[in-house]
C-alpha positions, 0 to 999 in steps of 0.5 A: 096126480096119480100115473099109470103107465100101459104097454101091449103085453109080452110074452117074456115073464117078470122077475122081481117086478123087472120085464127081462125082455129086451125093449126092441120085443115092446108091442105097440098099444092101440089107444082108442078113446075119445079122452085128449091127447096132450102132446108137445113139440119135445115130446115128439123128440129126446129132449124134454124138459120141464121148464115153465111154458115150455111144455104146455100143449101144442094140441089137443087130439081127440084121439080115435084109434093111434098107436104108441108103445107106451101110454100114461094116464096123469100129466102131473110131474110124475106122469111127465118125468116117466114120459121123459124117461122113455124118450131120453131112454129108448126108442118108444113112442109115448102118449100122456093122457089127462082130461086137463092140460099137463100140470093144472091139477096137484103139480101146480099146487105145491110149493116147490121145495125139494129139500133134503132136511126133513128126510130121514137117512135110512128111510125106505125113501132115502134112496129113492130120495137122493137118487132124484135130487142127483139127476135134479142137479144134473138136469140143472147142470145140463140146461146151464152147460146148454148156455140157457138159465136154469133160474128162468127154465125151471125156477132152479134156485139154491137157497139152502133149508131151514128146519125151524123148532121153538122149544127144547124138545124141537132142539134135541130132535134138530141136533140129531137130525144134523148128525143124522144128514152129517153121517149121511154125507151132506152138509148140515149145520145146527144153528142156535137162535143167535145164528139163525137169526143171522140167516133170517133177520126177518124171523121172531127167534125166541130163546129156545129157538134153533134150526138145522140147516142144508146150505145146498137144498134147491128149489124149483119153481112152484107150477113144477111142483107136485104135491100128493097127500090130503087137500092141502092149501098155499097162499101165495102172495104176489111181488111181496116186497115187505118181507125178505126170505134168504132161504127156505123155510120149515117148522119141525112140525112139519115132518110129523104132520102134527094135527092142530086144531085151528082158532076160528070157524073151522068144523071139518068134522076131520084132522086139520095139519096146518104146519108153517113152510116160506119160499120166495119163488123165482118171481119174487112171490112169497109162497106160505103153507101149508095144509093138510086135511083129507077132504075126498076129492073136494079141491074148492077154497077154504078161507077159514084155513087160508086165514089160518095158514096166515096167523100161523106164518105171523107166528114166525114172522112179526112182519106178517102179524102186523099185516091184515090178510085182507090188503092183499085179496087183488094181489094172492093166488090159493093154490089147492092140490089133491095128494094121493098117499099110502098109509105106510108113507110110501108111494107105489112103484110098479107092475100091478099083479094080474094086469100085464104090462099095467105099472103104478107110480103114485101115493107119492105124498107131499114128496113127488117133487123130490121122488120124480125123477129117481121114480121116473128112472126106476119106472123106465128101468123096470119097463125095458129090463135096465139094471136098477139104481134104487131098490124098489122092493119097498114101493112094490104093489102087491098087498099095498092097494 
């Protein structure tokens, strides 16, 4: 979901998209709407956190005129991890608006993979990118040191990734790839198709096969996930005990968004990227996707893709090409998100020109994840004048929208 954050103009100029003037200056912004208001016990107070049923609404306001520093439009994780930000960070009040509880749109869709494998060292969102993953790690680290399970709080889970590839062009790409993450400063491995069917028993590995691998990727639970780009679809399948996963799964196809075209009834009239991803969440579902396809604001089940999201996931797993879709209709959920995105591929961070106090952060892509705390941080950062820890000179809005 797409966030706007707003605040009472001040009369301190920007420079390089940073308000220069102190937080205490922040004028507060009457809100008169009848939209909701969603607020939480934690949002009220310095400790948010984002784990599953913690910060669902305690109420819905029907809000007529209330007061607050700092207003965002969009519940998403975006939205919620900005909300974080500023009351962790100041003394601001915060109102999150949504015309739907918190996460029920395209941050419930996802997956719930944050994995560093299938980025790009150098990348305009490498940065951004790593930065995120680092206050992921240390937003784990902080739960478990509060003696409370980041496995239950946030379905924090260090399962390591696997890009996959098939062929002998997919293998000269992984092997850069790993050199790429190893100059980087991560731990990556290149696996041969002996390896990593060591790693996944249950995998069909040919003799072109291959991998890199991150033994360190995390993962979240999949309600916490955001997913922003086209419609895309995940079929997830509950308690599924005949198929074993060690660690996350991804085709190489995967980070070019290659477009297939499908075997079936599928007539779209428009590009449909089908590309295999497998996740054994923290509940033990077995998660598989995932699609792509720009469908407007259509978010309705499409079964012909569901059934095609399948035959791929058997393509890589022999266990799955031996079981009919249909014995599992009383125990599968379809997740299907809305995923706004940029045509450069970069999301949109910061002060809209000509709207004072307006800020934008999305078009995050299939990556919001990933980049939502790091884009949280550079948000907040940006609002009350903070020396920045991520260049956002590439996510700036002016001749992007």
């Amino acid at each position: 979901m797409a966030s706007t954050l707003t605040f009472r103009p001040n009369p301190n100029p920007c420079t390089n998209g940073v308000v220069s003037s102190p937080r205490r200056q922040l004028g507060s912004f009457a809100f008169e709407s009848t939209t909701s208001l969603f607020r939480s016990k934690l949002l009220a107070g310095k400790s948010f956190s984002l784990s599953t049923g913690i910060n669902r609404p305690e109420a819905v306001i029907s809000a007529s005129s209330r007061a607050f520093d700092v207003v965002i439009v969009g519940a998403g994780i975006i939205g919620l991890t900005i909300a974080r930000q500023f009351l962790i960070g100041s003394d601001l009040s915060v109102a999150v608006v949504d015309k739907a509880v918190p996460c029920s749109g395209a941050t419930g869709a996802g997956q719930g993979y944050i994995w560093k494998v299938h980025k790009t060292p150098g990348s305009d969102k490498w940065e951004l990118a790593m930065r995120s993953h680092e206050l992921w790690k240390m937003l784990a680290d902080s739960i478990h040191d509060q003696g409370l399970n980041p496995l239950e709080v946030l379905g924090w889970k260090k399962t390591g990734s696997l890009l996959i590839g098939r062929t002998p062009g997919d293998s000269d790409l992984l092997k850069r790839r790993v050199q790429q993450l190893s100059e980087a400063g991560l731990q990556a491995e290149y696996l041969s198709g002996h390896d990593l069917l060591q790693e996944e028993p249950a995998l069909m590995v040919g003799e072109d096969s291959s991998a890199a691998f991150l033994p360190d990727d995390c993962q979240l639970d999949a309600q916490r996930t955001v997913a922003f780009i086209e419609k895309g679809h995940l079929l997830v399948l509950e308690n599924f005990n005949a198929l074993q996963l060690n660690h996350g799964l991804m085709e190489a196809g995967y980070v070019n968004h290659q477009t297939i075209s499908a075997s079936g009834p599928l007539d779209h009239g428009q590009a449909l990227s089908v590309s295999m991803t497998a996740t054994m969440d923290a509940m033990g579902n077995l998660v598989l996707g995932s699609s792509r396809q720009f469908s407007g604001f259509n978010s309705e089940v499409d079964e012909p893709i569901i059934t095609h999201i399948w035959k791929r996931a058997g393509e890589f797993f022999p266990t799955l090409k031996e079981l009919p879709l249909s014995d599992f209709i009383k125990s599968r959920k379809v997740r299907v998100g809305l995923r706004p995105y940029m045509p450069d591929g970069r999301p949109v961070i910061g002060p809209v020109p000509g709207l004072s106090n307006v800020f934008l952060a999305t078009g995050h892509e299939g990556e919001g994840l990933s980049l939502a705390l790091g884009t949280a941080e550079m948000v907040a950062d940006m609002v009350l004048g903070n020396p920045g820890k991520v260049d956002n000179a590439p996510f700036a809005v002016p001749g992007r929208c």
